[in-house]
C-alpha positions as a Markdown table, in Angstrom:
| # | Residue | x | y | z |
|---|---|---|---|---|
| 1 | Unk | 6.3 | -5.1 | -21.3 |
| 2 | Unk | 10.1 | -5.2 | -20.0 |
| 3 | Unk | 10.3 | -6.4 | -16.7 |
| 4 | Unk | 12.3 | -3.8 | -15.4 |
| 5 | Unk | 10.3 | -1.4 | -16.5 |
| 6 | Unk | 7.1 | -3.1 | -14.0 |
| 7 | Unk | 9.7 | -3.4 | -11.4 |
| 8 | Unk | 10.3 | 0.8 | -11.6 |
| 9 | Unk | 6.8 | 1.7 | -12.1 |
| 10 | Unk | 5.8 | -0.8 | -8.7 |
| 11 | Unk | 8.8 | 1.0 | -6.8 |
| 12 | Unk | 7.8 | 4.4 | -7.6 |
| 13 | Unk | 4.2 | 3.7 | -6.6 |
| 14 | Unk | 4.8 | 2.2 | -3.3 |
| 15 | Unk | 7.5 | 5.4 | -2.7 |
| 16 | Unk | 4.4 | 7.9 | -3.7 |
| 17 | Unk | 1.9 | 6.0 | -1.9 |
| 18 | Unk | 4.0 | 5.7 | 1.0 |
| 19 | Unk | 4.9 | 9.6 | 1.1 |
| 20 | Unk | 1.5 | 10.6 | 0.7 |
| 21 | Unk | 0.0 | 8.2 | 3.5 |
| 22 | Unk | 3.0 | 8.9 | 6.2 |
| 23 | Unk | 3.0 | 12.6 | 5.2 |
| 24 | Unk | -0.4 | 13.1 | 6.4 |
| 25 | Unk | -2.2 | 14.1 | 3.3 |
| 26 | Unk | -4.7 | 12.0 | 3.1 |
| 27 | Unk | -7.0 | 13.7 | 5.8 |
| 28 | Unk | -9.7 | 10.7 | 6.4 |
| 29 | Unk | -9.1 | 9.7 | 10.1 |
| 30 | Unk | -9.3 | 6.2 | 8.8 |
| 31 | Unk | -6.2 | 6.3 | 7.4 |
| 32 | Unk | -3.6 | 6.2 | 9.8 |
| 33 | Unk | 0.0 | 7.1 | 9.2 |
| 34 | Unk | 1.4 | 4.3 | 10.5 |
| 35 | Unk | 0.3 | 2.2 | 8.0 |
| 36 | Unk | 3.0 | 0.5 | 5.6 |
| 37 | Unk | 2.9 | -0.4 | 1.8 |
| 38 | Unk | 3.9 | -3.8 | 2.2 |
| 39 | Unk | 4.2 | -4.2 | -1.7 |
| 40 | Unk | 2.6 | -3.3 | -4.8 |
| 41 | Unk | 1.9 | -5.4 | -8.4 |
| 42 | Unk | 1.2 | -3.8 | -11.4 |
| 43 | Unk | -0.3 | -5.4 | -14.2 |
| 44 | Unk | 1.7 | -6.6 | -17.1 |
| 45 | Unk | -0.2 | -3.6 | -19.4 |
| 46 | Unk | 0.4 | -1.4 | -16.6 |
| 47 | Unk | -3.4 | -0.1 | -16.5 |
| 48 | Unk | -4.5 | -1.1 | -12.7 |
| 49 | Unk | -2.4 | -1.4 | -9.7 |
| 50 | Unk | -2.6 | -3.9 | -6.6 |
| 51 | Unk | -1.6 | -2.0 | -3.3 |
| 52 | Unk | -1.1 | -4.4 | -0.2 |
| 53 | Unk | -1.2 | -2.3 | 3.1 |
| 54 | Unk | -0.5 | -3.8 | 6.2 |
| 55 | Unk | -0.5 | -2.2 | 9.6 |
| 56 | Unk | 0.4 | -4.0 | 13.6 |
| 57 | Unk | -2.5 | -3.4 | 15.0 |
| 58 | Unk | -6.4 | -4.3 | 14.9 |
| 59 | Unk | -7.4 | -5.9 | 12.2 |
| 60 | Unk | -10.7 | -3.9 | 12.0 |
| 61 | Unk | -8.9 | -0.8 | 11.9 |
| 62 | Unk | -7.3 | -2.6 | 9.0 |
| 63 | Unk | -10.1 | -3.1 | 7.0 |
| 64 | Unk | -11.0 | 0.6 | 7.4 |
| 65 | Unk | -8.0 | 2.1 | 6.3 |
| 66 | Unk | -8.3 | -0.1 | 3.7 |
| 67 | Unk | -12.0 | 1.1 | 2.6 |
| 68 | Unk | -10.9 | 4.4 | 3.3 |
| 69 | Unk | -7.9 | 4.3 | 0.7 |
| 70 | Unk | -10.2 | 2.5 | -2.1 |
| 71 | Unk | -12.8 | 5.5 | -1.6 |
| 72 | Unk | -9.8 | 8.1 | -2.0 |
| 73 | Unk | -7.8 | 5.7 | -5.3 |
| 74 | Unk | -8.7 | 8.8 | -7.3 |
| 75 | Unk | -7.2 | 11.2 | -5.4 |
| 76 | Unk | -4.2 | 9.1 | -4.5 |
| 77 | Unk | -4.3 | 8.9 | -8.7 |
| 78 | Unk | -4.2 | 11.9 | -9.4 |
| 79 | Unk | -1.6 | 13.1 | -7.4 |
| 80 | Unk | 0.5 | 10.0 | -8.5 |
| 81 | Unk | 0.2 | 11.3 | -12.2 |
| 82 | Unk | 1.4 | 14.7 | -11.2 |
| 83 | Unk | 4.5 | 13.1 | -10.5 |
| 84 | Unk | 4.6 | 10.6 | -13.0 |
| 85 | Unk | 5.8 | 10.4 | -16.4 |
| 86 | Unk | 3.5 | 8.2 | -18.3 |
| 87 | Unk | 0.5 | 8.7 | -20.6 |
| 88 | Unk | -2.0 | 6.6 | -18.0 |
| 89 | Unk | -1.5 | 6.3 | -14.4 |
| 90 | Unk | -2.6 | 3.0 | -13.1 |
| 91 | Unk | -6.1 | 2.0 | -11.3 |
| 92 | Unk | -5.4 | 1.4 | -8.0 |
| 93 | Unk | -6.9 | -0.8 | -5.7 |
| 94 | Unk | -5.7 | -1.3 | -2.2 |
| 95 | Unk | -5.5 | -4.9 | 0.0 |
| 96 | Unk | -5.1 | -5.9 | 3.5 |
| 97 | Unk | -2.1 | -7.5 | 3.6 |
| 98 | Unk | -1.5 | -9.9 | 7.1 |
| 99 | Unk | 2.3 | -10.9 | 6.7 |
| 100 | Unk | 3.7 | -8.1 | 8.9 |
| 101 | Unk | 1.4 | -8.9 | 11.5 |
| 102 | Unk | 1.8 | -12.8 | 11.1 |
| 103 | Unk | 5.1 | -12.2 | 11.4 |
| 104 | Unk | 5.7 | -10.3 | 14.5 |
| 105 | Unk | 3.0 | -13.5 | 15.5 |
| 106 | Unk | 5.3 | -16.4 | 14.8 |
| 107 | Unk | 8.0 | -13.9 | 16.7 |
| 108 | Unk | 6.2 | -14.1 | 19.8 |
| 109 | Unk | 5.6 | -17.7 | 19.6 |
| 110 | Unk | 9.1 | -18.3 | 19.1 |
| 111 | Unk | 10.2 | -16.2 | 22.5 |
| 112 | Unk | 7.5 | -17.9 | 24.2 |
| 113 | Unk | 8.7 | -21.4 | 23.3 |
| 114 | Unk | 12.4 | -20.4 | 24.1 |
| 115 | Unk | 11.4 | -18.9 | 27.8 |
């Protein structure tokens, strides 16, 4: 599989995923939509999907939203392949992912150590 072609395929899922979480159609209260795809990794035969989420905030709430978006992968799926123009849409499975919120950690410490 060309690596371009994984490199469009991961870019037009986190776009889609992205749309569909900040536009609010995902109605689970879980799922919050401030959340951020921080990143997505398809597999080199392009049948399943790793979404990483991350989110500044709790990281309970994390987990949830998480949970929330694996129990509605179908849906999110289905309305990917509407869009798309391949024969099989990817499996998708979503991740907590910590690096935004490590981040704006190691920020903090910084400013702190400077003051």
């Amino acid at each position: 599989m060309s690596e371009l072609r994984l490199r469009r395929v991961e870019s037009f899922l986190e776009s889609e995923i992205g749309s569909l979480i900040s536009g609010g159609t995902l109605k689970d209260p879980r799922i919050d939509t401030l959340l951020t795809v921080a990143g997505v990794r398809v597999g080199k035969d392009l049948s399943s999907a790793r979404v990483y989420i991350s989110f500044y905030g709790e990281r309970a709430a994390l987990d949830d939203a998480v949970a929330a978006l694996n129990g509605a992968a179908g849906y999110i799926q289905r309305q990917i392949a509407a869009h798309m123009k391949m024969r099989h849409t990817p499996r998708l499975r979503f991740l907590a992912d910590e690096s935004l919120r490590k981040g704006f950690d190691v920020t903090q410490q910084l400013k702190d150590l400077a003051d």
